[in-house]
DRENDO-1510 file (C-alpha; in Angstrom, 1 decimal, always signed):
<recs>
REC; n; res; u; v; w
REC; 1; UNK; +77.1; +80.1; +100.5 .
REC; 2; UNK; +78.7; +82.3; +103.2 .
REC; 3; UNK; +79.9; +80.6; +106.3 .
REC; 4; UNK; +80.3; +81.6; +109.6 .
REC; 5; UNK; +83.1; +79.2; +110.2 .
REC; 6; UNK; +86.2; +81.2; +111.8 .
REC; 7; UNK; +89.2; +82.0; +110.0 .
REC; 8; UNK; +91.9; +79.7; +109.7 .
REC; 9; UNK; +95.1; +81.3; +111.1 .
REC; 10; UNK; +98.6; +80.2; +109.8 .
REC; 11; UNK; +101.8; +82.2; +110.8 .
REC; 12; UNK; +104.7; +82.3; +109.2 .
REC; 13; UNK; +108.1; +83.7; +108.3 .
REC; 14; UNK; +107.5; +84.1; +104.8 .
REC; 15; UNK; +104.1; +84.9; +103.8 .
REC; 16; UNK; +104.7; +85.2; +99.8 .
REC; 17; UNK; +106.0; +81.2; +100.1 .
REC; 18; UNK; +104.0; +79.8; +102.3 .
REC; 19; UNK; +100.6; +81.3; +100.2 .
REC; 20; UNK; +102.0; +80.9; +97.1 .
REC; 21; UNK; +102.3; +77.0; +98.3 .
REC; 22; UNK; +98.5; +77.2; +99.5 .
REC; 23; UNK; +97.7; +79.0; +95.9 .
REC; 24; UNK; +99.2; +76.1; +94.2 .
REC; 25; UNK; +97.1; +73.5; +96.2 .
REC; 26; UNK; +94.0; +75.4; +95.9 .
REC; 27; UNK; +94.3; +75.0; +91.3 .
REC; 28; UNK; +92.1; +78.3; +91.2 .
REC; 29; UNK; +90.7; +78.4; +87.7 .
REC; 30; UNK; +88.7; +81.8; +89.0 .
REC; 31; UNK; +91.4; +84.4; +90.8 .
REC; 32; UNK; +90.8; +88.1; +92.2 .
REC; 33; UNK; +93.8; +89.9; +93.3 .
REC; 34; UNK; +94.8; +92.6; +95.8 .
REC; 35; UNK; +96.9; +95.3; +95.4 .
REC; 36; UNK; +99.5; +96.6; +98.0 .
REC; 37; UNK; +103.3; +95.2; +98.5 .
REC; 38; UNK; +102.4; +92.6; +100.4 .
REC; 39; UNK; +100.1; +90.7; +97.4 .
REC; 40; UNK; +103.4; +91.6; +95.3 .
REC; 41; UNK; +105.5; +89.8; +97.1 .
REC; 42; UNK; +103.2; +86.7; +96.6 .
REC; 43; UNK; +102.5; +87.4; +92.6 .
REC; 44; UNK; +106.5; +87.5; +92.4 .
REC; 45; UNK; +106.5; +84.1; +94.0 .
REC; 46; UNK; +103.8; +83.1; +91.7 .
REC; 47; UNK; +105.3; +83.9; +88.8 .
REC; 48; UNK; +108.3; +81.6; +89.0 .
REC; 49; UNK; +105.5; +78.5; +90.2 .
REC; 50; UNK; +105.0; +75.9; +87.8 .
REC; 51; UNK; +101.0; +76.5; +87.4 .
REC; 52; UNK; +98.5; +76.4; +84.4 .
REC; 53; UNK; +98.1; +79.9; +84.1 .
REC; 54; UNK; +96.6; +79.4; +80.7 .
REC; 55; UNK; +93.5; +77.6; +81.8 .
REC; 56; UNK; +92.9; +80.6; +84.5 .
REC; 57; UNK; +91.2; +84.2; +84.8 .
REC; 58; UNK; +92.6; +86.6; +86.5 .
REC; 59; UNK; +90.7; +89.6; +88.1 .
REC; 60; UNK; +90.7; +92.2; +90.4 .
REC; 61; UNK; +88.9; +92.7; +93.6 .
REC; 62; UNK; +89.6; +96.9; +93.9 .
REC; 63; UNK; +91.3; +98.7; +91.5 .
REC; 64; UNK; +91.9; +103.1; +91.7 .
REC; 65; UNK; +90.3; +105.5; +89.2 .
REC; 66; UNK; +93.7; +105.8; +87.4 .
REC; 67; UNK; +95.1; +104.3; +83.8 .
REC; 68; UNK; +96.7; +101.4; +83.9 .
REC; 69; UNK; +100.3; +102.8; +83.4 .
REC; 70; UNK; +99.8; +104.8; +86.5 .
REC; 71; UNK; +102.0; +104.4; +90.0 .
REC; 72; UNK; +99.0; +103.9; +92.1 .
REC; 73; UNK; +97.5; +101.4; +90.0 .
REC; 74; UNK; +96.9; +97.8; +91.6 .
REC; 75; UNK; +96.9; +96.6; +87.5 .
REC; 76; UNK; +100.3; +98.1; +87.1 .
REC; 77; UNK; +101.7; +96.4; +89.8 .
REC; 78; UNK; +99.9; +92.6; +89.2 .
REC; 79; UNK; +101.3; +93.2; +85.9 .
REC; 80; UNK; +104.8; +94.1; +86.6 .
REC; 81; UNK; +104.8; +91.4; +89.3 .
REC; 82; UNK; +103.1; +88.5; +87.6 .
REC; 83; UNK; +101.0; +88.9; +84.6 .
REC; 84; UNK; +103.5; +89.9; +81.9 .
REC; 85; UNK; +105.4; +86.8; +82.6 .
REC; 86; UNK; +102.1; +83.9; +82.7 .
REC; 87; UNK; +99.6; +83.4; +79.9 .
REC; 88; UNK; +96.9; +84.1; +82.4 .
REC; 89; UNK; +93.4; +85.5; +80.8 .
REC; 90; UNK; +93.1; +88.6; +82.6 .
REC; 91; UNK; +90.4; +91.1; +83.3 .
REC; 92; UNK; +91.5; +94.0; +84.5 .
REC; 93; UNK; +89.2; +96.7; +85.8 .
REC; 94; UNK; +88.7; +100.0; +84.1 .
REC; 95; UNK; +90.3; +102.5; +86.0 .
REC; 96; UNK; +90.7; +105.1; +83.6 .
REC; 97; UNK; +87.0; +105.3; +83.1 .
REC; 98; UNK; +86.0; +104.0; +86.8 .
REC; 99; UNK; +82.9; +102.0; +84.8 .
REC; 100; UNK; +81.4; +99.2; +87.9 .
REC; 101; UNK; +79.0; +98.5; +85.0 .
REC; 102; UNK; +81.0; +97.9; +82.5 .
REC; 103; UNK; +83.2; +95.6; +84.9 .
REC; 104; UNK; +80.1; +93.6; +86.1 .
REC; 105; UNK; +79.2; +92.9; +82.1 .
REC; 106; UNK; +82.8; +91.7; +82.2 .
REC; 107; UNK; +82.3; +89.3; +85.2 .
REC; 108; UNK; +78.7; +88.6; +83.7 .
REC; 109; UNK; +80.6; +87.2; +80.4 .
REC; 110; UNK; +83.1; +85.0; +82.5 .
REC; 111; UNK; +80.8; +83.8; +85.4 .
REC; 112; UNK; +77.2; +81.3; +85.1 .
REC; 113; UNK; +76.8; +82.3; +88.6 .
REC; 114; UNK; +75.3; +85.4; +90.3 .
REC; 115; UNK; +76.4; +86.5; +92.3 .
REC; 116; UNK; +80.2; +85.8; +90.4 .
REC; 117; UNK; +81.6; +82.5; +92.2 .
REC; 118; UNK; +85.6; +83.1; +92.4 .
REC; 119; UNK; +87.7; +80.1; +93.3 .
REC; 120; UNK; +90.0; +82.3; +95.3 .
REC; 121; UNK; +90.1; +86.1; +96.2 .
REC; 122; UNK; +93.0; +87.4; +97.7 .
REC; 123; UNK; +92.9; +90.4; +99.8 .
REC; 124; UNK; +95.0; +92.7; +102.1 .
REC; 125; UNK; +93.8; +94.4; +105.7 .
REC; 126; UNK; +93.8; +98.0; +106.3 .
REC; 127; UNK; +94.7; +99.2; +110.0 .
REC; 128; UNK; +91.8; +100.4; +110.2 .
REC; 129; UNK; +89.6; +97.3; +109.4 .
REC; 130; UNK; +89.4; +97.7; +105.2 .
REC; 131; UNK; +90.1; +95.6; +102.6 .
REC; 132; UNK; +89.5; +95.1; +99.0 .
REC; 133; UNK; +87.8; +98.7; +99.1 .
REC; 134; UNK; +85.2; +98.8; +101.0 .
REC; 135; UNK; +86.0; +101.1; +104.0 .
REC; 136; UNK; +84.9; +101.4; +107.5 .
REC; 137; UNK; +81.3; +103.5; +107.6 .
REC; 138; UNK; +81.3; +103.5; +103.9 .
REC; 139; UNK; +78.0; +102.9; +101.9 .
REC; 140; UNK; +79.6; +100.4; +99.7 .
REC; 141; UNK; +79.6; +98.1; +102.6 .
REC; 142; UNK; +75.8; +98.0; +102.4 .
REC; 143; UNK; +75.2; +97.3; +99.3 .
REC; 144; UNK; +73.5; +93.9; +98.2 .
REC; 145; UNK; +72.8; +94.6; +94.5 .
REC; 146; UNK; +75.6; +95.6; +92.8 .
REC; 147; UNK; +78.7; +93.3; +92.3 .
REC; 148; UNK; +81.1; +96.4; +91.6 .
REC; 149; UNK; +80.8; +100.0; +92.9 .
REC; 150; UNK; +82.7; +103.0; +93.0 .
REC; 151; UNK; +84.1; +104.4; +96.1 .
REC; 152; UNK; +84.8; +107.7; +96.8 .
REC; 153; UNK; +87.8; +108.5; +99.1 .
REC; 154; UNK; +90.3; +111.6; +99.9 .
REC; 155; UNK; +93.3; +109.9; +97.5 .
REC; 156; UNK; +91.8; +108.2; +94.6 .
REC; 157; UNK; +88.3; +106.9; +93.9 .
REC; 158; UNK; +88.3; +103.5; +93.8 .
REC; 159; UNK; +86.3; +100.6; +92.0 .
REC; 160; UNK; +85.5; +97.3; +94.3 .
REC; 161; UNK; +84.1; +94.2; +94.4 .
REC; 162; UNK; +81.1; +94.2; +97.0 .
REC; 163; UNK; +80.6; +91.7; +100.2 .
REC; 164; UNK; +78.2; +89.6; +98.3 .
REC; 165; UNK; +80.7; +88.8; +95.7 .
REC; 166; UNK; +83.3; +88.7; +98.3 .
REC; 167; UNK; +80.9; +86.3; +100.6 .
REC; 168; UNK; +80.0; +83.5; +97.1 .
REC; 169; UNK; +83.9; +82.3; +97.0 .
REC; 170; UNK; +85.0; +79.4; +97.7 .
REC; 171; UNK; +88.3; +80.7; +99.4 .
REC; 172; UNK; +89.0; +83.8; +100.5 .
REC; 173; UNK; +93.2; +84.2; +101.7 .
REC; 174; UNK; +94.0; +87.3; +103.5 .
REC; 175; UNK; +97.5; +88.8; +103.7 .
REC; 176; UNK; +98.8; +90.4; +106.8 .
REC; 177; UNK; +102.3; +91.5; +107.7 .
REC; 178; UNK; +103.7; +93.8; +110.5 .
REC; 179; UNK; +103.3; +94.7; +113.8 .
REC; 180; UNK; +101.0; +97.5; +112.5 .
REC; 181; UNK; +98.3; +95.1; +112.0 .
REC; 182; UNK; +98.3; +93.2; +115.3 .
REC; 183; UNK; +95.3; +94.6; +116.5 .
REC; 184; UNK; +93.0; +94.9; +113.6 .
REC; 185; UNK; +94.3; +91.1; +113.1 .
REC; 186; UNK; +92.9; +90.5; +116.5 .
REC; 187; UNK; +89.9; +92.1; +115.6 .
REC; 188; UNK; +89.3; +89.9; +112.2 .
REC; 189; UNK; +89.7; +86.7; +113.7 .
REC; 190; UNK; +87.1; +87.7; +116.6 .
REC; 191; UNK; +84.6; +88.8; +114.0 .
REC; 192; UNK; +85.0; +92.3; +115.5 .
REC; 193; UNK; +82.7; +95.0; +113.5 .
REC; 194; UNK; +85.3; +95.8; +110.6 .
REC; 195; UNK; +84.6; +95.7; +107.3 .
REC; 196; UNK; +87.0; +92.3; +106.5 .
REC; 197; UNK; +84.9; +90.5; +109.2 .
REC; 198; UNK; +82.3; +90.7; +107.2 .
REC; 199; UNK; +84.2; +88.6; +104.5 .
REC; 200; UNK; +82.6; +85.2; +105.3 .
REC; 201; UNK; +83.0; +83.0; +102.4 .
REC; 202; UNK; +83.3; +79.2; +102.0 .
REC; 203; UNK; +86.8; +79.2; +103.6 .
REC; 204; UNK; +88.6; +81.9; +104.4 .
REC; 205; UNK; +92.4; +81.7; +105.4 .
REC; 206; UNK; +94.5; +84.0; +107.2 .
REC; 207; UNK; +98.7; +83.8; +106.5 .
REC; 208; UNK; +99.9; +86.4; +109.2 .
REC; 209; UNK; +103.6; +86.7; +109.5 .
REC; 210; UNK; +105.1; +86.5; +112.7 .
REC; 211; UNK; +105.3; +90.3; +113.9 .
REC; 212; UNK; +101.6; +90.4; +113.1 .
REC; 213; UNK; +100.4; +87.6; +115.0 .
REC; 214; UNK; +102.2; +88.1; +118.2 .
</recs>
């Protein structure tokens, strides 16, 4: 059930250690990734973790209307970082095709819960307030429903999980580096009007580095 517990805030020098440590402690059986280079740094760490990948599923909380061999692809790069080298299960989303339908069978098949109860989602945050996909103003944010949608934006359309799905794990850990996101940082952990404030799961932990948290 969501919470409306704050964030827990820890600052670091090396966010890809210090929350590939707290991944480590947390065991998740039940995973959703983020794309972006931060996330990559982490899934680089991971991969050299002793952890029992086998007994773990691996999904994605946003994913771009591309194949999976594409650049812009967050598959590609989980891949590349960390799933090629773990015997993870791992579910990736259709991008190709851009099916939310046929991805919310897929969670339907793994999950006994509805909404889809994830032991840990990781996710990024936008400058402007995003993350997974779900966008400032955006429709998707909305919706109560669904547990996948499809977004439309300028670059690529995008597939993502929706807050309700977001909301039902029981750890949410988001990434932020960079003096670029000092003020939408500020504005997550005051539970400003941005679409990652309205993340508000069981426990949701913050691992800013340094530059961002000043």
């Amino acid at each position: 059930m969501a919470s409306q517990v704050a964030p827990e805030l820890v600052v670091v020098d090396d966010i890809a250690d210090a929350a590939a440590e707290r991944f480590v402690a947390l065991r998740p059986r039940t995973v959703a990734l983020a794309g972006g280079s931060t996330p990559r740094r982490l899934y680089e760490r991971l991969a050299t973790c002793k952890f029992p990948w086998a007994d773990t599923d691996v999904f994605f909380g946003d994913e771009r209307c591309v194949p999976p061999d594409h650049e812009a692809s967050n598959f590609r790069m989980a891949l590349e970082a960390l799933l090629a080298r773990v015997p993870a299960r791992v579910h990736r989303m259709p991008g190709e095709t851009c099916d939310a339908a046929a991805y919310e069978d897929e969670l339907s098949r793994v999950f006994a819960t509805a909404p889809p109860q994830f032991d840990l989602v990781v996710l990024g945050l936008g400058e402007d307030g995003h993350t997974a996909s779900l966008f400032p103003g955006d429709p998707a944010l909305d919706v109560t429903d669904r547990w996948v949608v499809r977004v439309e934006r300028p670059d690529y359309d995008r597939l993502t999980l929706t807050l309700p799905v977001l909301a039902a794990a029981t750890t949410v850990m988001f990434l932020v580096s960079g003096a670029s996101k000092r003020a939408v940082l500020r504005s997550l952990l005051a539970g400003a009007d941005i679409p990652a404030a309205r993340v508000r799961a069981e426990e949701v932990i913050v691992v800013a580095d340094r530059e961002a948290a000043a």
